[in-house]
C-alpha positions, 0 to 999 in steps of 0.5 A: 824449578823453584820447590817452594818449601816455606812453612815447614814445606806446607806442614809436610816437614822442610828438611826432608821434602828438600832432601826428597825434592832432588831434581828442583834447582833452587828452594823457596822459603818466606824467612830466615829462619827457614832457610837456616834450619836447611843449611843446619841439616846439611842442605847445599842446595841453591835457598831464595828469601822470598821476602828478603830480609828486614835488618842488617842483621838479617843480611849478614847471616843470609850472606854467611850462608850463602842465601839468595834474595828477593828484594821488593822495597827500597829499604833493602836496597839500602841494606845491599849498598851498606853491605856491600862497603867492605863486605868480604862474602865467599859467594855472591848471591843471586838478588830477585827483583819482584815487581808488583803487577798485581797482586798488592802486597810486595813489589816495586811499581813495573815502572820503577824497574829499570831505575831499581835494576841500575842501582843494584847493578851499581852494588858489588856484592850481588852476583846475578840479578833476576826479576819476578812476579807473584800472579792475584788469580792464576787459580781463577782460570776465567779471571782476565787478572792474569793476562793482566798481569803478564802483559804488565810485566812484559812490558816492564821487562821489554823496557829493560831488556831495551836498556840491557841493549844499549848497556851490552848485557844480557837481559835478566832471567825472570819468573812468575808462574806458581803452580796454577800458571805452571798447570794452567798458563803456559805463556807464564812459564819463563825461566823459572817457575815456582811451583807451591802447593801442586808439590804436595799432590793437592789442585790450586784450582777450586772447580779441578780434582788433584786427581784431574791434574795427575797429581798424588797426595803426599800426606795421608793423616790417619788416625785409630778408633779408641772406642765404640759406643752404641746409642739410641734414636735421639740421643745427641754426641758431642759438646753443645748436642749439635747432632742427635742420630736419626736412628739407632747408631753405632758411633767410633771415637777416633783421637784426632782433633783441633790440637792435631790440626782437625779444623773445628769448623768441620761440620757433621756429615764431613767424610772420614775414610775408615776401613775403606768405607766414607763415614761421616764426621757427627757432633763437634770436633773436640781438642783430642777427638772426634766422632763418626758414624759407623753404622753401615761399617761392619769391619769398624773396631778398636784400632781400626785406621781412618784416614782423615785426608789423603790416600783415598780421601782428598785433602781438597774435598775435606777443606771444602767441607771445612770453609778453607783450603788444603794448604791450610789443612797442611799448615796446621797439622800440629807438632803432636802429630808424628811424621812418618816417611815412605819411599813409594 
């Protein structure tokens, strides 16, 4: 199991999911930098680059710290070689190859796999090599993309496997499924798997509930109510008067907004959770705040909490009322907000 705790562990903070995540053989980051913030706090723990580095300079440091390397273009190839002359390193790290079968962003062509595994057989410095892959549409559970791709690199690996033969070595150890191909694709399994944002307690799939696959949230964003207003039958709330209640209303001012990560783009009648009770999101959300009717909510007061998402309120439904997705939710919770940590 590769934890993939990249960008700050999707906003839940990477220091402590990798010091919570004790049963994950290896962690994922996208950049140095992400991986020296764990090796400062004392993780030990096997870190994979899965972009790789982009200088010489960059590989020094990943290989004073024991990193591991995904590499997905020919530059980097020439970095490990250049390395490799007169580097003495106390571990030799383990390098991914990652093949485009796809996806179109990173990778080598499946073709040239055979080729890249030889020469970086041929570089003293690594020590085990591994090859991998990253799936277009694995949330898309009817997208044939995927079966696609797994018969792509298959074959890719079925011709180096036949190469390792005639070598007398043993294949290498391979990934692909994220967590859509770990929940929906089993034949993807492999070696490894890396799961992503189904660590996190939310679904990779649009059409299937976090709670359909068994999964729990691990963030709850909560907030209070800072004040109470009551207004009349056509008066409006919020910048630019885009809502105006349809009834006498009660309306809660609750401090959260953009600069806390709220996305703007959160539209009236989106849900907030307060005193238990689903309460819809009117007017605009605003830098610091925003506004919810609370009419029918007897119990709402100074203070009350609301949850904005997570326990009880899932960080899927509300990034569907928003036009994005929880992964961004996570991401954009900003440093303002303090983070609290349970052991459930």
């Amino acid at each position: 199991m590769l934890a993939v705790i990249k960008a700050n562990a999707y906003g839940h903070g990477a220091v402590q999911a990798a010091r919570t995540l004790r049963a994950a053989d290896a962690f994922g980051v996208a950049r140095l930098g992400e991986a020296l913030e764990l090796r400062r706090a004392g993780i030990k723990r096997d870190i994979i680059l899965m972009e790789g580095v982009f200088s010489d300079q960059e590989l020094e440091y990943a290989l004073a710290h024991e990193l591991d390397l995904v590499v997905h273009e020919p530059t980097q190839l020439e970095m490990l070689a250049r390395a490799a002359r007169g580097s003495r390193i106390a571990r030799r790290p383990v390098v991914w190859i990652k093949l485009d079968t796809g996806m179109g962003r990173l990778g080598f062509n499946p073709a040239e796999l055979s080729a890249v595994y030889a020469r970086l057989r041929e570089i003293s410095l690594i020590g085990e090599l591994r090859v991998m892959t990253h799936f277009a549409c694995a949330d898309e559970p009817e997208s044939e993309m995927t079966t696609l791709q797994n018969a792509r690199f298959g074959a890719a690996m079925r011709q180096l496997a036949a190469d390792c033969a005639l070598a007398q070595q043993p294949a290498p150890l391979v990934a692909l499924a994220n967590s859509a191909g770990i929940l929906r694709w089993p034949e993807t399994h492999a070696d490894w798997v890396r799961a992503g944002i189904a660590l996190y307690g939310s679904s990779p799939f649009a059409m299937r509930s976090a709670q359909a696959l068994g999964l729990r949230p691990v963030m709850t964003l909560e907030t209070q109510v800072i004040a109470l207003r009551d207004i009349a039958a056509g008066d409006s709330v919020g910048y630019g008067a885009t809502w105006r209640a349809a009834r006498n209303s009660r309306i809660a001012v609750l401090a959260a907004g953009y600069a806390d990560g709220v996305p703007r783009q959160l539209p009236s009648g989106a849900p907030v959770l307060l005193e238990g009770q689903r309460v819809p999101l009117v007017g605009r959300v605003s830098m610091d705040m925003i506004t919810v009717d609370v009419t029918d909510v007897s119990k709402a007061g100074i203070g009350s909490t609301a949850v904005l998402w997570g326990e009880g309120l899932p960080a899927d439904e509300v990034a569907t009322a928003a036009g994005t997705i929880a992964y961004e939710l996570f991401c954009r919770v900003t440093r303002r907000v303090p983070l609290e940590y349970f052991d459930l």
